[in-house]
C-alpha positions as CSV (number, residue, x, y, z in Angstrom):
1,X,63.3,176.0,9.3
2,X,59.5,175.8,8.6
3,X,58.0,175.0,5.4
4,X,57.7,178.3,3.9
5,X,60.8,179.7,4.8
6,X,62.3,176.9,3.3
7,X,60.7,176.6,0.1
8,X,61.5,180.8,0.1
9,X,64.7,180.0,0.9
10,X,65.1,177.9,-2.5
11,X,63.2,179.5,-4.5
12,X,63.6,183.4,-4.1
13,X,66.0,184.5,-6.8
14,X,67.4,188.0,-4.3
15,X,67.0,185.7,-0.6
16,X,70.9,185.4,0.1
17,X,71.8,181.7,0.7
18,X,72.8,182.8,4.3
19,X,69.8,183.8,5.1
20,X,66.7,182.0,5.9
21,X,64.1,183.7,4.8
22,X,63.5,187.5,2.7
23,X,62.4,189.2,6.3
24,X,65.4,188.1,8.0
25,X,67.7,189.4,5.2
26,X,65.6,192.6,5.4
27,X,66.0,193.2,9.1
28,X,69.9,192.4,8.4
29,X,69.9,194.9,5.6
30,X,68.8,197.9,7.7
31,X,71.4,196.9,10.4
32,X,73.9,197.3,8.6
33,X,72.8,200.5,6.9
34,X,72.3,202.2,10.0
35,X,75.4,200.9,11.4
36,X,77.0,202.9,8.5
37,X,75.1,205.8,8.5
38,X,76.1,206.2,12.6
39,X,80.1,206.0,11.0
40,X,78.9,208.6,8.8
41,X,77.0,211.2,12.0
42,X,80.6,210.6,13.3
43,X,82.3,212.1,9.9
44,X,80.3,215.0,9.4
45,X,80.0,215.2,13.5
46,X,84.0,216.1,13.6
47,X,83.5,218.7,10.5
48,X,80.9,220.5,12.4
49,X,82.6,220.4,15.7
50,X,85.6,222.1,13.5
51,X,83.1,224.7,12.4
52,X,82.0,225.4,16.1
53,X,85.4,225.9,17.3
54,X,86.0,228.7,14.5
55,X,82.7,230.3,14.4
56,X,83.4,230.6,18.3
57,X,86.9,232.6,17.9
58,X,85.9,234.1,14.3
59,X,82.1,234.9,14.8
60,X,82.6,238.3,12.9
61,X,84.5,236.9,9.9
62,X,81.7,233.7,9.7
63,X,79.5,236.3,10.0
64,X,80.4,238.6,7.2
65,X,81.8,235.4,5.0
66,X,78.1,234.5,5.2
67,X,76.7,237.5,4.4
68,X,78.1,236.8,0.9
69,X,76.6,233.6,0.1
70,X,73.6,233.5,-2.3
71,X,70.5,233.0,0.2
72,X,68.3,232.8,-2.4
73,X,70.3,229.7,-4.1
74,X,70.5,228.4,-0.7
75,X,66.9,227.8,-0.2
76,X,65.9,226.8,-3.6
77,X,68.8,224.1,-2.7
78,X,66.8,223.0,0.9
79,X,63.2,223.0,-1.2
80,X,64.6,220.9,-3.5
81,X,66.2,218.3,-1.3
82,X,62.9,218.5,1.0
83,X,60.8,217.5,-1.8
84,X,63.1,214.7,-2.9
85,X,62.8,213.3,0.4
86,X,59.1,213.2,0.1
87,X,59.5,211.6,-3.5
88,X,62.1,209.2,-2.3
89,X,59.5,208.0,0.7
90,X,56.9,207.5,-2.1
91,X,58.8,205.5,-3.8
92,X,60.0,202.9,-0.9
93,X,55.9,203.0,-0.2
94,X,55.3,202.3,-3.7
95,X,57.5,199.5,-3.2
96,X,56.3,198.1,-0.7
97,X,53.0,197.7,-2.5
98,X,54.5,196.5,-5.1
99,X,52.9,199.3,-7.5
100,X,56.1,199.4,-9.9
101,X,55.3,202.5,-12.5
102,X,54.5,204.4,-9.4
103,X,58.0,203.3,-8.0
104,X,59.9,204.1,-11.4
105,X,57.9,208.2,-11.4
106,X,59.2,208.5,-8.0
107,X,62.9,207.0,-8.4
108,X,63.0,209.4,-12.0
109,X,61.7,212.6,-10.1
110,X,64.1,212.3,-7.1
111,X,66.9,211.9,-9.4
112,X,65.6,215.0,-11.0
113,X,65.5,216.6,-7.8
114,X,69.2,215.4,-6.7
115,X,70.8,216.3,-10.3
116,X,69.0,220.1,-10.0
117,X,70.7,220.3,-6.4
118,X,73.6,219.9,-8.0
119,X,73.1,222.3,-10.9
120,X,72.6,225.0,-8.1
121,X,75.4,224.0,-6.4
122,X,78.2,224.1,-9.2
123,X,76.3,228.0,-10.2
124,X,77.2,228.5,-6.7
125,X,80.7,227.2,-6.6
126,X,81.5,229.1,-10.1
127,X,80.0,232.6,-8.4
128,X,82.6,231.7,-5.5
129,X,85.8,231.7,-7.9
130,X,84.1,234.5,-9.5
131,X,84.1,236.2,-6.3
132,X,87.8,235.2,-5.2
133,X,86.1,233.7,-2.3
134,X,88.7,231.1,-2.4
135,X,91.1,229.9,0.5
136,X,94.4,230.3,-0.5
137,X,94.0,232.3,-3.4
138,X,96.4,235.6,-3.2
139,X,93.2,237.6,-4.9
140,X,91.1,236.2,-2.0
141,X,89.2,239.3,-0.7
142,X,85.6,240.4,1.3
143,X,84.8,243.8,-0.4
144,X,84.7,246.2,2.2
145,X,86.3,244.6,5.4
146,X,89.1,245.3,7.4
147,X,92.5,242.7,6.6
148,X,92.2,240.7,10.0
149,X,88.5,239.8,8.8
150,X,89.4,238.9,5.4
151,X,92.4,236.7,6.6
152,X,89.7,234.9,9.0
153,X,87.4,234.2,6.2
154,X,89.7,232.1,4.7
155,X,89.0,229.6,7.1
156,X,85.3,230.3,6.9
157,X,85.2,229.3,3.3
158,X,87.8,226.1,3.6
159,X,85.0,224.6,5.9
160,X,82.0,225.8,3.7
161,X,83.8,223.9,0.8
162,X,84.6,220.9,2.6
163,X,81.1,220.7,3.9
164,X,79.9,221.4,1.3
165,X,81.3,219.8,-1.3
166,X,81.6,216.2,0.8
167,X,78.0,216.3,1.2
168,X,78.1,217.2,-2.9
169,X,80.2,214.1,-3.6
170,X,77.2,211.9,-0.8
171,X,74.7,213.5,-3.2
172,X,76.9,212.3,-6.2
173,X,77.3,208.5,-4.7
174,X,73.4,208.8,-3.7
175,X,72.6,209.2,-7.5
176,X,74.5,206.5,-8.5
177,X,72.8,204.1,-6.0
178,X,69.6,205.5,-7.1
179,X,70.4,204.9,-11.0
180,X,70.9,201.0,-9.7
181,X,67.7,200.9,-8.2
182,X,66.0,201.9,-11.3
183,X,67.6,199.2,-12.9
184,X,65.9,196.8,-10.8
185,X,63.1,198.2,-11.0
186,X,62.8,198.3,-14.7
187,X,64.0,194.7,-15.0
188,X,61.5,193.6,-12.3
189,X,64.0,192.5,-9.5
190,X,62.4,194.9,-7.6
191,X,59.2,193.2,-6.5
192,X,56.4,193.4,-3.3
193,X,58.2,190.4,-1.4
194,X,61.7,192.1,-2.3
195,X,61.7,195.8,-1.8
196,X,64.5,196.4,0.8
197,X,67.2,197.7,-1.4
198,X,64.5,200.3,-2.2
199,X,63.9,200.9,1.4
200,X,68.3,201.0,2.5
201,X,68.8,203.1,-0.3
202,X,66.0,205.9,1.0
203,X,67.7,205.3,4.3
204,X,70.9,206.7,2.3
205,X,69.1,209.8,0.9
206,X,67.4,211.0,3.7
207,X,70.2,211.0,5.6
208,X,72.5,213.2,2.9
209,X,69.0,215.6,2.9
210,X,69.0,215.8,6.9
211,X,72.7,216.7,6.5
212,X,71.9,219.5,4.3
213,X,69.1,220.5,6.9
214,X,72.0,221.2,8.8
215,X,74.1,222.8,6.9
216,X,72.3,225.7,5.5
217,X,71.5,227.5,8.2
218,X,74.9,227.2,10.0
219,X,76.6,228.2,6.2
220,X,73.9,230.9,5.4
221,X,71.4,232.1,8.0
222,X,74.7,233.1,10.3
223,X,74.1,236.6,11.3
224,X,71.5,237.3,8.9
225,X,69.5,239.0,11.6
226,X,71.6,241.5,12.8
């Protein structure tokens, strides 16, 4: 161990004491988060080879189940998470120079952005029950279509609140991690030498936002231009 690494190694309050030095506990760090986020491309992977099964056999009840999902709600939705992904990335590059009320803005305004996804999505979810759009319910109907379609929408709308709402509950745990990192960022743990948990945690959060890339149009641009 060479000089620094070891005085580093001693002295840096956040450098693990298996670790030898801040870098390689960074590397380590993003290892492991993209070891977890491949476990979760495998999760979601099995939910949307589900949906391709069904949309295959069903494509006129996913079709017409679409049609009656707020499109306009949709997109607000994919805005908002877009622009939290940029405010997240200027926050791990605030971070990284170690410019902290930069970093606190930009943690603040992408939990903004997350928490007004949300909002949308429970208006969304209430319109649903509203609608008796949901599976199971004997009141479950799709004004104007024929029974056979209606039946088959039922299974439409069990995968669109699955999808829908485990990517909801991601968004949910993403907050949560994101009220930690303002934590220590406020109390100063968060620093220009030590900025990884900033830069793991975006890893998290862009990963729920590609998710949703995903989602939407599969959920809510199916048939839309026929």
């Amino acid at each position: 161990m060479s000089e620094a690494a070891a005085h580093e190694h001693h002295h840096h309050p956040a450098l693990a004491h298996h670790f030898e030095s801040l870098e390689e506990q960074h590397v380590a760090s993003q290892l492991a988060m993209w070891v977890f986020l491949a476990t979760e491309v495998l999760f979601f992977g099995g939910l949307f080879m589900a949906y391709t099964l069904y949309r295959t056999l069903y494509p006129e009840a996913f079709a017409a189940s679409s049609h009656t999902l707020n499109i306009t709600l949709g997109a607000t939705n994919t805005a908002v998470l877009i622009i939290s992904s940029l405010t997240m990335a200027l926050a791990v590059h605030a971070a990284q120079l170690g410019e902290r009320t930069k970093l606190i803005v930009f943690l603040v305004l992408t939990m903004i952005l997350g928490s007004m996804f949300l909002g949308i999505k429970a208006i969304e979810y209430a319109d649903k029950f509203a609608e008796h759009h949901i599976p199971g319910q004997p009141e479950f109907h799709l004004e104007g279509e024929p029974l056979e379609i209606t039946r088959h929408a039922q299974i439409f709308f069990s995968l669109y609140f699955v999808m829908t709402g485990l990517h909801a509950l991601h968004m949910i745990v993403g907050l949560g991690i994101m009220t930690w990192m303002l934590i220590w960022s406020l109390n100063g743990t968060v620093t220009r030498e030590y900025f990884s948990p900033i830069e793991i945690a975006g890893l998290y959060w862009h990963f729920v936002d590609i998710v949703w890339i995903f989602l939407f149009p599969l959920l809510y641009l199916l048939g839309r231009h026929t």
